[in-house]
N, C-alpha and C positions, 0 to 999 in steps of 0.2 A: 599482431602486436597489441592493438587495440584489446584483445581477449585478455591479453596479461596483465595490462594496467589496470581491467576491471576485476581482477582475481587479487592482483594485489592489494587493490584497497580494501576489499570482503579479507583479506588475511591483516593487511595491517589493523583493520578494525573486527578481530577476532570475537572480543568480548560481544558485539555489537551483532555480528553474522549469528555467534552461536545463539546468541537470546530470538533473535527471529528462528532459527529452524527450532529450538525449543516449541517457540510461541508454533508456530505452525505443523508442528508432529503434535502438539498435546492441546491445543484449542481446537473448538468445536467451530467456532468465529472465525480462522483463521486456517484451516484447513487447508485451501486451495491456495497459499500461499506456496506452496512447495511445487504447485501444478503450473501455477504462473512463472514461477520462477524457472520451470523447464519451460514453460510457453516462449519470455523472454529470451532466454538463451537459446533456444532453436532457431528466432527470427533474429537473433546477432550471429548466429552463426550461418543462416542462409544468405545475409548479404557479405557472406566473405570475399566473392568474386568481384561484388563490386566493390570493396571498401578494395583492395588490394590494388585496383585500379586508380585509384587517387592517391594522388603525392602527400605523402604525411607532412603536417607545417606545423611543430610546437607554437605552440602562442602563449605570449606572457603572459599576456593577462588574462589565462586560463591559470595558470601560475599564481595568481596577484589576487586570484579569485579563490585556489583552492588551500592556498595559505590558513586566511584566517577561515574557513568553511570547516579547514580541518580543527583545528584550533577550537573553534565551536563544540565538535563530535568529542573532539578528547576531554570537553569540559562538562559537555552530558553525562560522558563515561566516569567520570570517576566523581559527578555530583548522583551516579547509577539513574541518572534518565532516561531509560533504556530506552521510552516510546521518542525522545528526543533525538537519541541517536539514530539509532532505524529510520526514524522522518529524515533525516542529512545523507545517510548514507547512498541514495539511488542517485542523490544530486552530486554527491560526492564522485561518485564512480564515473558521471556522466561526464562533468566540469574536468576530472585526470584524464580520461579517455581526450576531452579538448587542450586540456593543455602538453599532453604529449605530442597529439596528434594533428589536432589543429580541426575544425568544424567540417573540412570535408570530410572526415571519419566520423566526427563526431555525430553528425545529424544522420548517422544510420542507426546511432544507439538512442534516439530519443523514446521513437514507441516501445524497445522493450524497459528504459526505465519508467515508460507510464505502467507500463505495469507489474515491474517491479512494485511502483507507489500501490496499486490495488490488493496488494499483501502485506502493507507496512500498517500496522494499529494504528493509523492514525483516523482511523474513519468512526469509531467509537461515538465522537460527539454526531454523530446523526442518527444512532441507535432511537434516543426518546424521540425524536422528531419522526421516523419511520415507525416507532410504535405506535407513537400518536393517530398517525394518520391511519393503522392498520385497525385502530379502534372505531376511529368514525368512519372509515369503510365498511365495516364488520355492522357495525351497532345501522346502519344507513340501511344496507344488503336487509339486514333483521327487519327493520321498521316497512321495509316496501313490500316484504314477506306477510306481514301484518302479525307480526311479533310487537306483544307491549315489552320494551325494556327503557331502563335507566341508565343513561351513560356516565358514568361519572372517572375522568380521565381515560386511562387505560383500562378500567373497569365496568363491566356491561352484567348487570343485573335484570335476569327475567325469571317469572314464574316459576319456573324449574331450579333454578339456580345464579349463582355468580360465578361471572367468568372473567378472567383476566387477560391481556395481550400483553405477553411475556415478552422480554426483549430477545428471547431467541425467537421470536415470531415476528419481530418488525421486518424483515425483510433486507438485511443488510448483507444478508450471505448472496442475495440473491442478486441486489446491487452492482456486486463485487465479480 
C-alpha cells in the first residue's frame, strides 16, 4: 500500500515527475538521478516483509501536514518552478506515505527519500563553492609541485597557459 501512495503522488504531480526524468535522461549534472531513483525504490521494496508486518495507523496530522505541502507544489507548478516542486515532492511522497499509513511504515521510506533528495536540482547552489575549492586544491597541488602560477578565482594562470575550473569539474557529481 505504501508503494501506491508513493506512485500516486509521482502521478498526481505529473508535470513535476516528468520535469525530473527530463532533467535526469538529458543532464550531464543529473544523470544518476534515474540510478538513485532505482537505488531508492529497491530498498522500499526490500523492506516489504517488514513494512507488511506493522499495522498501518493513518494519522491526521500527516493529513494536516500534507494539505498545505501539497498546496505549496501546486503553487510552484503553475508559478513553473520546477526546481521548487521537485524539492517538495520526496517530502511529499514521504508525509502521504505517513498520513496514510502512519510512521511505522513510514520510517521505512525515509533513506530511500534521502535519496531521492540526492537526484532532486537542488544542490546547484554548491556548485561555486566546490569549484572554488577544486581551484585552490589544484593551484595548492601546482605551487608544492614548484609550479609558479596565479590564482585568481577559479582561474589558475602559469607559463604555459590559462586554465579554468569549470563547474563540471567542482565535483558535485561526485558528491552526489
Amino acid at each position: 500500500i505504501g508503494s501506491l501512495v508513493m506512485v500516486a503522488v509521482l502521478l498526481v504531480h505529473a508535470s513535476t515527475t516528468a520535469y525530473l526524468m527530463a532533467l535526469w535522461w538529458g543532464s550531464a549534472t543529473y544523470w544518476h538521478g534515474v540510478l538513485l531513483l532505482r537505488a531508492a525504490a529497491f530498498l522500499w521494496w526490500r523492506t516489504g516483509a517488514q513494512v507488511n508486518d506493522v499495522a498501518a495507523r493513518p494519522r491526521i496530522a500527516g493529513l494536516v501536514a500534507l494539505l498545505p505541502l501539497s498546496a505549496l507544489v501546486l503553487v510552484c507548478q503553475i508559478a513553473q518552478l520546477q526546481t521548487g516542486s521537485a524539492t517538495l515532492l520526496p517530502a511529499l511522497a514521504l508525509i502521504a506515505v505517513y498520513a496514510a499509513l502512519g510512521w511505522g511504515v513510514a520510517r521505512f521510506a525515509v533513506v530511500p527519500t534521502m535519496l531521492f533528495y540526492c537526484a532532486v536540482p537542488i544542490w546547484a547552489f554548491v556548485t561555486p563553492y566546490l569549484q572554488a575549492s577544486s581551484a585552490v586544491a589544484s593551484a595548492g597541488l601546482a605551487s608544492l609541485l614548484g609550479v609558479l602560477l596565479v590564482r585568481t578565482g577559479t582561474t589558475i594562470e602559469i607559463a604555459s597557459g590559462t586554465f579554468e575550473v569549470a563547474p563540471t569539474c567542482s565535483g558535485t557529481n561526485f558528491l552526489l
